[in-house]
C-alpha positions in Angstrom: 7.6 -19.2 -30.8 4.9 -16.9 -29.5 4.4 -13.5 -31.2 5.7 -11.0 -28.7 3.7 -7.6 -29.3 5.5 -3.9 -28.6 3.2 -1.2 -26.5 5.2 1.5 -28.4 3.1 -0.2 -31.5 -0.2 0.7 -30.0 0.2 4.0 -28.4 -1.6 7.3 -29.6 0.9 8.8 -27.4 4.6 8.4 -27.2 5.2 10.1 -23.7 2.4 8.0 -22.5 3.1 4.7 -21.7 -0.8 3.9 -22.4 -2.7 2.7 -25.0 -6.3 2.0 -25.2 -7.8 -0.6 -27.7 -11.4 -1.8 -28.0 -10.9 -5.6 -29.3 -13.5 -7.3 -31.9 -12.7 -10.9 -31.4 -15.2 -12.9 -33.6 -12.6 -15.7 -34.5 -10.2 -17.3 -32.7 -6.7 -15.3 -31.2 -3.3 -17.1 -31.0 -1.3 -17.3 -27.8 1.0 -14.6 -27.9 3.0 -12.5 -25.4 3.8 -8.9 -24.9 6.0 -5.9 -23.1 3.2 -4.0 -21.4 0.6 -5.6 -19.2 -3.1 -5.7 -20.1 -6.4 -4.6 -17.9 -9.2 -6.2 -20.0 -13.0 -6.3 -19.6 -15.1 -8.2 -20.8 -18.1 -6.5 -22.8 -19.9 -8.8 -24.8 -20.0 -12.1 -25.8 -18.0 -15.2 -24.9 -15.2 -17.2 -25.0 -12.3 -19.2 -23.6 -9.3 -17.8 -22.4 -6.3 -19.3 -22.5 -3.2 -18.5 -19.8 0.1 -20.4 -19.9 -1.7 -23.4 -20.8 -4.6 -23.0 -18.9 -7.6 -22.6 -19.6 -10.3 -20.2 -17.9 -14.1 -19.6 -19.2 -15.0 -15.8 -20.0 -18.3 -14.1 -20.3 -19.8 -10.6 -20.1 -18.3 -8.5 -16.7 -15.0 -10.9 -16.2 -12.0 -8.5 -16.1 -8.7 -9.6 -16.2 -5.5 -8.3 -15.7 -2.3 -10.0 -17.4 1.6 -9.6 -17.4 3.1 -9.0 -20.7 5.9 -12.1 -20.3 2.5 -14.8 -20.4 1.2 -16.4 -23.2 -2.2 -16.2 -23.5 -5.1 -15.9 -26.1 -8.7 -16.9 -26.9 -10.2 -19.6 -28.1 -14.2 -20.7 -28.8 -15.3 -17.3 -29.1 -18.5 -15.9 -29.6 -18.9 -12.5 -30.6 -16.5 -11.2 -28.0 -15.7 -7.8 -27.5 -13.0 -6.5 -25.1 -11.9 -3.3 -23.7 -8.0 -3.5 -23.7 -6.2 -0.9 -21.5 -2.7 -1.6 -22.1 0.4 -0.2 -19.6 3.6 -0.7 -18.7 3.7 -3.1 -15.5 7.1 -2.0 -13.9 5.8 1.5 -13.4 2.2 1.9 -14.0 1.5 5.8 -14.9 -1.4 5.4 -12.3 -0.4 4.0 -8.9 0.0 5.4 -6.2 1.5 4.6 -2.9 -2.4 4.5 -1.3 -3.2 2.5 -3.9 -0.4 -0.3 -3.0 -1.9 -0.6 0.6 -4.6 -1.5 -0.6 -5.4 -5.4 -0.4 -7.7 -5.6 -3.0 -5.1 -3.6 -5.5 -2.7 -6.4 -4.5 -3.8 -9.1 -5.4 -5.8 -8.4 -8.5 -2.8 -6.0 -10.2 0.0 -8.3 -8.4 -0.4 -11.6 -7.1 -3.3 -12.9 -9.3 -1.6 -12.2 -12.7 1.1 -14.2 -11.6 -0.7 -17.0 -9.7 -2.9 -17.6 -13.0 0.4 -18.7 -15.3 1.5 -21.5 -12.4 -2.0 -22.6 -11.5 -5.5 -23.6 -12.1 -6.5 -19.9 -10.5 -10.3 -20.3 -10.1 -10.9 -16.8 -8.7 -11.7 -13.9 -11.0 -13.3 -10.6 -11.0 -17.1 -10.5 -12.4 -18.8 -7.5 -12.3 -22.8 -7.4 -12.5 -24.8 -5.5 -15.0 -25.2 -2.4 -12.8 -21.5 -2.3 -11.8 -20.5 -3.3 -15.5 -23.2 -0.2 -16.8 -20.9 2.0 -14.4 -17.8 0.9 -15.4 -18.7 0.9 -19.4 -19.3 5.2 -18.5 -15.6 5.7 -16.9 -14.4 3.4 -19.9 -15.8 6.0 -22.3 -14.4 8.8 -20.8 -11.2 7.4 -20.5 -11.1 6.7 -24.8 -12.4 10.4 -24.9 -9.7 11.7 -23.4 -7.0 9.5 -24.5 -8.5 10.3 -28.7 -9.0 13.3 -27.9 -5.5 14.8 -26.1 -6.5 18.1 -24.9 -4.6 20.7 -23.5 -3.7 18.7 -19.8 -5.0 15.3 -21.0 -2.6 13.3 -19.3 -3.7 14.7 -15.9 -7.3 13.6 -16.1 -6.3 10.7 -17.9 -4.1 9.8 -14.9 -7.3 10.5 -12.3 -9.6 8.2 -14.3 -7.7 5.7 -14.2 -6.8 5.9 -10.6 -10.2 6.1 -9.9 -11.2 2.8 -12.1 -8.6 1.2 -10.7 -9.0 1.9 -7.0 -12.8 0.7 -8.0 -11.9 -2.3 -8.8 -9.5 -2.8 -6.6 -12.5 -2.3 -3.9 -14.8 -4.8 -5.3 -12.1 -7.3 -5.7 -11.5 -6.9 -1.7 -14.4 -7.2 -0.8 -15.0 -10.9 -2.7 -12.0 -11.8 -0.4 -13.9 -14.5 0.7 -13.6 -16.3 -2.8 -10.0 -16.1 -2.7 -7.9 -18.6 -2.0 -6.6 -18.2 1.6 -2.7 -18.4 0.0 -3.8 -15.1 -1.5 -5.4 -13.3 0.8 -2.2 -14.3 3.1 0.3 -12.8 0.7 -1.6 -9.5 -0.3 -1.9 -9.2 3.9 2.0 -9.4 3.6 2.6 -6.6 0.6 0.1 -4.1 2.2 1.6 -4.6 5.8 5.5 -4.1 4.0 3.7 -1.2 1.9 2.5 0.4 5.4 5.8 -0.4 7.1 8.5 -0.6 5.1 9.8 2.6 6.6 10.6 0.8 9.9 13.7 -0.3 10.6 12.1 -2.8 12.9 10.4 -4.9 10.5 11.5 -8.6 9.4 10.0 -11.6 8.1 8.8 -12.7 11.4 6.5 -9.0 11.6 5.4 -9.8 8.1 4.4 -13.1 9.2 2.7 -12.1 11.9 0.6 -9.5 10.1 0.0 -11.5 7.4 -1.4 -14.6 10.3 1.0 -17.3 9.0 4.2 -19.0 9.6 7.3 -17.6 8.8 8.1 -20.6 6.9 4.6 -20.6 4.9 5.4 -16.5 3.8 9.0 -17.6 2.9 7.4 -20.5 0.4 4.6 -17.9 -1.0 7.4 -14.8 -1.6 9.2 -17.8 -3.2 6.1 -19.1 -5.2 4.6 -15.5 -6.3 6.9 -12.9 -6.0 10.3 -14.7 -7.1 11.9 -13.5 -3.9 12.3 -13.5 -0.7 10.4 -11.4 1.9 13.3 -9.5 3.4 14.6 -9.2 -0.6 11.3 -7.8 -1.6 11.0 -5.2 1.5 14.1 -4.1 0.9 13.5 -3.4 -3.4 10.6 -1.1 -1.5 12.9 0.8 0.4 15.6 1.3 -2.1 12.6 2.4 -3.9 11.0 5.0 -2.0 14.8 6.3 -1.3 15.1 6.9 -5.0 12.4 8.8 -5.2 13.7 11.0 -1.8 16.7 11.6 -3.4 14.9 12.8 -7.0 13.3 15.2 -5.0 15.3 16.3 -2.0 18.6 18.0 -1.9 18.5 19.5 1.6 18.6 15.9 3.8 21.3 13.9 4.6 22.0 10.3 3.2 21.7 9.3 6.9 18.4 11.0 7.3 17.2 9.5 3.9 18.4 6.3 5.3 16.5 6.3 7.8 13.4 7.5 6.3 13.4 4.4 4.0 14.3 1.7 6.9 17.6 1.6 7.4 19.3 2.1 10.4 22.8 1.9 9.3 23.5 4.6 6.4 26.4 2.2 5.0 24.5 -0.8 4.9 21.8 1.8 2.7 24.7 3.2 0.5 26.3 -0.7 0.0 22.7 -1.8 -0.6 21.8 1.2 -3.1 24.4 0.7 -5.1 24.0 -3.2 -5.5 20.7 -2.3 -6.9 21.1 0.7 -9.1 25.3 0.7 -9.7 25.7 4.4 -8.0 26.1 4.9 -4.6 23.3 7.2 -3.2 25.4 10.7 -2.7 26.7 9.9 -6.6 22.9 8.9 -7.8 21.8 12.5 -6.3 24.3 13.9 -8.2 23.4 12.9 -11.5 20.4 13.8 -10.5 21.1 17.9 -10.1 22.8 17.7 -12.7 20.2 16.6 -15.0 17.5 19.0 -13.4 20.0 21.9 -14.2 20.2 20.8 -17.8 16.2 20.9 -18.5 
């Protein structure tokens, strides 16, 4: 049985659900798993990295991003020295909505960590020394702020890493055409329902269309990647983005919030809502006063 290791074991912070960790790896590191998903770059050195059984090469400039629930570990190292930045993968205290229509965000941060556990996933993210040199400055200033937890820390923590993140997301776009054409297929898909979701008009068949493959083919990937269906996973956006309307607005109706998140039918929302989060959206926004009022 793998070792399964806790973020709350590794943060500085406990409000933060962040922890940074520079790794010295000079020996071997069992397969293990953990609750948080990992952003790592590779410094120095070498080694061989090993993903749900799998095996990938690593060197100076790869960097990786992995899901907690995969085993993984190194192997045939050689001095290698990692910068671990560690965060919880349901809601990453970074992203943003921009950042999600982004294709480049999509398939390094969602597609890629999941494609690497069910196949030999070739692709990978190598930065060159000039980009790396870049990258090692916004890494620095990210530990300083994290050790250092000044007054307002977590703001500018938040904006570096947005901003390292929406780098990498860039490069990783634009060496689209190293990625396999199943991936660049499916991030087309999440950005167009990211842009979109918001209209009531859009199906499986738009999403296939945007994404420039059969409807079939997107129904098999969404099956493959994303453990869901298309229309399932458009409509865990909307329910989404609804939640968050209701969080923060009191003065629209639930048929105006409805329709703001893609539904047309404001009992087909509320019967949808509360399949997915056990309160129907008028009692959710309740709660929700009520627990403003109390802090």
């Amino acid at each position: 049985m793998s070792v399964v290791y806790q973020l709350r074991a590794h943060q500085k912070h406990s409000h933060l659900k962040f922890a940074y960790l520079d790794g010295h790896h000079h020996c071997d590191f069992a397969s293990h798993k953990h609750d948080f998903a990992e952003l790592f770059f590779v410094m120095s050195g070498s080694g061989k990295h090993t993903v749900a059984g799998h095996e990938y090469a690593i060197s100076k400039g790869d960097v990786f991003v992995i899901n907690g629930d995969i085993e993984h570990g190194f192997r045939d190292v050689k001095k290698l020295e990692i910068v671990n930045l560690m965060f919880d993968a349901k809601t990453p205290f970074f992203e943003l909505p921009s950042m999600r229509q982004l294709s480049g965000y999509q398939a390094m941060f969602k597609i890629e960590p999941i494609a690497r556990q069910t196949t030999e996933y070739k692709p990978k993210l190598s930065l060159s020394k000039q980009q790396l040199l870049a990258f090692t400055h916004l890494l620095h200033d990210i530990r300083m702020e994290y050790e250092s937890s000044q007054s307002a820390f977590e703001v500018v923590l938040t904006g570096l890493m947005q901003q390292l993140v929406i780098r990498l997301a860039r490069i990783y776009q634009d060496s689209s055409s190293d990625l396999p054409p199943t991936t660049i297929a499916l991030s087309r898909a999440l950005v167009f329902i990211e842009q979109n979701f918001n209209d009531a008009e859009v199906n499986t068949d738009t999403i296939a269309k945007a994404a420039f493959i059969s409807k079939r083919q997107l129904e098999r990937l969404f099956r493959q990647f994303m453990d869901s269906s298309p229309n399932q996973y458009l409509k865990k956006v909307q329910l989404s983005y609804a939640i968050k309307l209701l969080d923060s607005d009191n003065d629209h109706t639930i048929q105006c919030i409805a329709e703001r998140s893609g539904f047309s039918d404001s009992n087909y929302f509320s019967k949808c809502f509360k399949q997915q989060f056990r309160y129907s959206p008028r009692a959710y926004r309740k709660l929700a006063m009520d627990e403003r009022r109390k802090a």
